[in-house]
N, C-alpha and C positions, 0 to 999 in steps of 0.2 A: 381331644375334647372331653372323653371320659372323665381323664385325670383332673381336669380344670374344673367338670363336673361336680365331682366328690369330692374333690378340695374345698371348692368355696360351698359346698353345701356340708361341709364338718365344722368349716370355720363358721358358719351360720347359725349351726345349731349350739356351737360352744361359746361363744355372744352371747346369742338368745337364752339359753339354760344358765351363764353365769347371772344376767342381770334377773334372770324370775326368778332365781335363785337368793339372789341379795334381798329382790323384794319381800321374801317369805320371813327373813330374819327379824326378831324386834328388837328393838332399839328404844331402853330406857333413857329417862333422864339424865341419871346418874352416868350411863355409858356415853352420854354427849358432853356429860361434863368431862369427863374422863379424857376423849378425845379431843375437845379444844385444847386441853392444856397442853398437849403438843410432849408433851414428856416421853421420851421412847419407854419409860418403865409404863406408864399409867394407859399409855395407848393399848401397847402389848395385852394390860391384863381387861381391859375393856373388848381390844378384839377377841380374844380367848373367849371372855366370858360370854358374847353375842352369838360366838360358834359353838357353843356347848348344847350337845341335844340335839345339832342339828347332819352332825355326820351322816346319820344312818341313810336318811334322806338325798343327800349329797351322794352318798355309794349306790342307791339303786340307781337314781338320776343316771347317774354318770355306768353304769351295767347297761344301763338300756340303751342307753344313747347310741354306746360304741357297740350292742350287738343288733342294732340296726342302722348303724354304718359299717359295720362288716358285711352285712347282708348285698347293701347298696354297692361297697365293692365289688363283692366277688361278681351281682349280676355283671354291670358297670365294664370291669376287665375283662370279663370272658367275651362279651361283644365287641368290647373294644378291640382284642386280641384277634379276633376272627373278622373284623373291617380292616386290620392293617395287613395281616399277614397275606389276608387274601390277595389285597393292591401288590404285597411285593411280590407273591408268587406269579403273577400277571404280568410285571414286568421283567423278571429277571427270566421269566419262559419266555416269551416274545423273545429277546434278544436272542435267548440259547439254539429257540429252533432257528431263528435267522442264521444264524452264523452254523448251525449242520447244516441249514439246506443250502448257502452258500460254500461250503465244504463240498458237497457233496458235487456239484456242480463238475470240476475235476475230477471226478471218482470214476470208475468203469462202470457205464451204466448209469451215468448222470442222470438228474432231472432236467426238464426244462425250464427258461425262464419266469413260465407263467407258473409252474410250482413252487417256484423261490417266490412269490408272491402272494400266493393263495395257501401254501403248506405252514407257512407258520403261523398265520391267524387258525388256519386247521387245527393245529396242534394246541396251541393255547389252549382254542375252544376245548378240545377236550381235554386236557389236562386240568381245567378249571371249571367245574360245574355248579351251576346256578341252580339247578333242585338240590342238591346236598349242601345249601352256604350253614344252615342252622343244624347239620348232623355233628357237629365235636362240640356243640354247646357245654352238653350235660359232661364231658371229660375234662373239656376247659373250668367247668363249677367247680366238679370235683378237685383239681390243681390246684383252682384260689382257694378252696377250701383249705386244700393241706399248708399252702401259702399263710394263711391265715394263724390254723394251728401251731404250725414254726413259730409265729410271730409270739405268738402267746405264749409257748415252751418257752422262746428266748428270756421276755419277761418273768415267770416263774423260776429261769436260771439266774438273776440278776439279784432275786430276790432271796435263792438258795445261798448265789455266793457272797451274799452278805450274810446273812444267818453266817455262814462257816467262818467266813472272817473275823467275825464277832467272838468265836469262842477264842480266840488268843489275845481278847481285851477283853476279861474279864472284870466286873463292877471291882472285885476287891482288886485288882491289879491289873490298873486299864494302860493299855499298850496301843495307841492309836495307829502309831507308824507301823507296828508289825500287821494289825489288822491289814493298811490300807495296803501293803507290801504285797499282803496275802490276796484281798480280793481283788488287786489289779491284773491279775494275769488270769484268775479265774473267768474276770468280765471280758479279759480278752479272746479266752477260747471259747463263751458262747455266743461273743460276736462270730469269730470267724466262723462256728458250725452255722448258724446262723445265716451267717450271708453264704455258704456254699450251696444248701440246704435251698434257700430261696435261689436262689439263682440257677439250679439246676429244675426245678419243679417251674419256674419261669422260662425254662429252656425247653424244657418239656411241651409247651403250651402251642409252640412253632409246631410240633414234629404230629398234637392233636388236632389241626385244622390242614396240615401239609398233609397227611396220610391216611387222614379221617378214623388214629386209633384211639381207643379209650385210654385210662389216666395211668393205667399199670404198663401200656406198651408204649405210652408214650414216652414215659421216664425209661423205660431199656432204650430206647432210643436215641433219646438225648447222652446215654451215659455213653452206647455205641459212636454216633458223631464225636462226644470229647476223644475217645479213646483213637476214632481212627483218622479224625483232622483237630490231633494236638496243636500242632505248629500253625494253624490257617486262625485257630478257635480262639489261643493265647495272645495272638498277637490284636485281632483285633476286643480284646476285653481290654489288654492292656493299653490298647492307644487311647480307648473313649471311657476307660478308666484315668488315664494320667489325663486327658482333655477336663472331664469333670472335676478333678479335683483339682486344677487350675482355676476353671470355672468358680469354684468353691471358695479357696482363696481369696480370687479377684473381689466376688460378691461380698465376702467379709469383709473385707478392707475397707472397700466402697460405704457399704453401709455403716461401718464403725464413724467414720469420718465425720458426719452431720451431728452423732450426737457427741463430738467434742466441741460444738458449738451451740450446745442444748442451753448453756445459759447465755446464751447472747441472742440468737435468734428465737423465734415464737417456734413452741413446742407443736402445732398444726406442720409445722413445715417442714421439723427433722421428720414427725410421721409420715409423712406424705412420701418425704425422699426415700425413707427407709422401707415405704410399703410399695414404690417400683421399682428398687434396687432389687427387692424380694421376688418381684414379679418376674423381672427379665433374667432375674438365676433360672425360677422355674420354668420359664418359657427355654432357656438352654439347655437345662438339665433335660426335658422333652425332648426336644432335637438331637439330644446325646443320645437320648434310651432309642430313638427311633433308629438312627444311624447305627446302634450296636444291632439292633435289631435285623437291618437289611443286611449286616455283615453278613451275621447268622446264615440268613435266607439265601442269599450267594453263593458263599460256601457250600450247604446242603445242596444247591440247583446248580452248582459247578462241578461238574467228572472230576473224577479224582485225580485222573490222567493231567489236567491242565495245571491242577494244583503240586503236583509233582515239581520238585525242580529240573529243570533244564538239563541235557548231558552235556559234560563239555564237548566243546568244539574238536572234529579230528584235527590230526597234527595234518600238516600238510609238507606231501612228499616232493624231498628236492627233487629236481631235474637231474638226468644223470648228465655228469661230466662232459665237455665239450673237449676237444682236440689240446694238448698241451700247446703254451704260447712258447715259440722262440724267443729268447731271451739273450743268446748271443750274435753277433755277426758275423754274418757268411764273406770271409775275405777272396773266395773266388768270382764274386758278385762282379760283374764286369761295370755294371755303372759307379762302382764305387774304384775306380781304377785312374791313375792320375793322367793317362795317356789320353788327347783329343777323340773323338768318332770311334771310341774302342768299341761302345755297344752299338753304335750302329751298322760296325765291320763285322761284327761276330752275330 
């Protein structure tokens, strides 16, 4: 619900600022002449000239906007973050004490049945405390905050490695391919820092409502979990990694399709298809990050011992040998004798 939140209330405010923003521009005569004629050159120097003088105005607009939708994030996720984790910590403990005190049951020194009953609402309860829900607030802030900062780094990197591309197209002897050569891999490594970056400060965020630590132990934390449940941590990023970009795909597809019939049918209609094709990505993409999410919480509330693999099976030991079989015949054998009542004479 967060997410949904601050979505439609970015998209809200970027509507609203684009069109009071239209309304502030003036518009001569001469610029309407310009624009009936429909000419791609005469349009072009009509819109140029309607937007001149008015950038500066446009870049505070737009500073403000998104440093009070950052704000709106980070409160936003850090609540958000401490309503889900909490839900999953509640259930994935419920189960775990059920299944010790069912364990236990068999043990020397068993419990009783009314303890398998009562012991694991016991344990929840204290494992999960309702005066400390709002204690990893201010750690979780601080996370989105650095969440935030990445994000912004990233940009500033985006914009370095074009600046650096740029110097091997130079005006006197412009090389666009080399350029584009050059900043394609740079844009790809501050993607990837980028998303490790975010993703581990987003991992992090579990370990500050799970532990109750601030935002420096919680990242040791996170980095300790990768380090010591590799194999449990990779496999589920990569399942609801490869699911989402399935996801991704699908929704592309889907919504491409409408607008190849953008001149046939009424343009209300591709919008309409295209703005709940868009919806039900986002609503999956959700259900992906929650799902990655409870992986996470699992893993962390699973003994390590369980997550271990399995030893194999013992061998199992033959039976020792039986008596050797006879395999030839005994010709002193009286029933095998061609004489009448031999064996019953002897």
């Amino acid at each position: 619900m967060w997410r949904w939140t601050v979505g439609a209330t970015t998209a809200s405010v970027l509507v609203f600022g684009l069109f009071e923003y239209l309304r502030t521009l003036p518009v001569t005569n001469g610029e309407l002449l310009f624009l009936r004629t429909r000419h791609p050159y005469l349009v072009g120097e009509a819109i140029a000239h309607i937007l001149r003088g008015s950038g500066s105005r446009a870049l505070i607009a737009v500073s403000l906007a998104a440093l009070l939708l950052m704000m709106l994030w980070i409160v936003a996720a850090s609540i958000g973050r401490i309503a889900t984790v909490l839900g999953l910590l509640e259930y994935f403990r419920r189960d775990r004490d059920i299944a010790r005190n069912v364990s236990a049951v068999g043990a020397p020194g068993g419990i009783s049945d009314s303890g398998i009953s009562n012991g694991g609402e016991r344990n929840v309860a204290n494992n999960i405390s309702t005066d400390n829900v709002w204690a990893p607030l201010t750690a979780l802030i601080r996370l989105n905050f650095l969440r935030v900062t990445v994000a912004v780094a990233a940009l500033i990197g985006f914009v370095g490695a074009g600046i650096l591309a740029g110097f091997a197209s130079p005006a006197a002897n412009p090389r666009p391919g080399v350029a584009f050569l050059l900043f394609l891999p740079l844009a790809a490594l501050v993607c990837f820092l980028w998303a490790v970056l975010n993703w581990i400060l987003s991992l992090a965020g579990m370990f500050a409502v799970r532990d109750d630590e601030d935002a420096v132990a919680a990242i040791a934390s996170a980095m300790t979990f990768c380090r010591e449940r590799t194999g449990a941590v990779f496999a589920v990023s990569t399942w609801t990694g490869m699911a989402h970009l399935v996801a991704f795909v699908a929704a592309g597809t889907v919504a491409s399709m409408p607008m190849g019939f953008a001149g046939v049918v009424a343009w209300r209609l591709v919008v309409a298809v295209m703005i709940v094709v868009t919806m039900a990505y986002f609503a999956l993409a959700d259900w992906l990050y929650m799902a990655r999410l409870a992986g996470y919480v699992c893993i962390a509330e699973t003994p390590e011992a369980l997550l271990a693999p399995m030893p194999p099976a013992p061998l199992r030991v033959p039976p020792p040998p039986g008596p050797p079989l006879q395999t030839t015949i005994d010709r002193d054998e009286p029933i095998l004798s061609d004489l009448p009542n031999l064996a019953v004479e002897t």
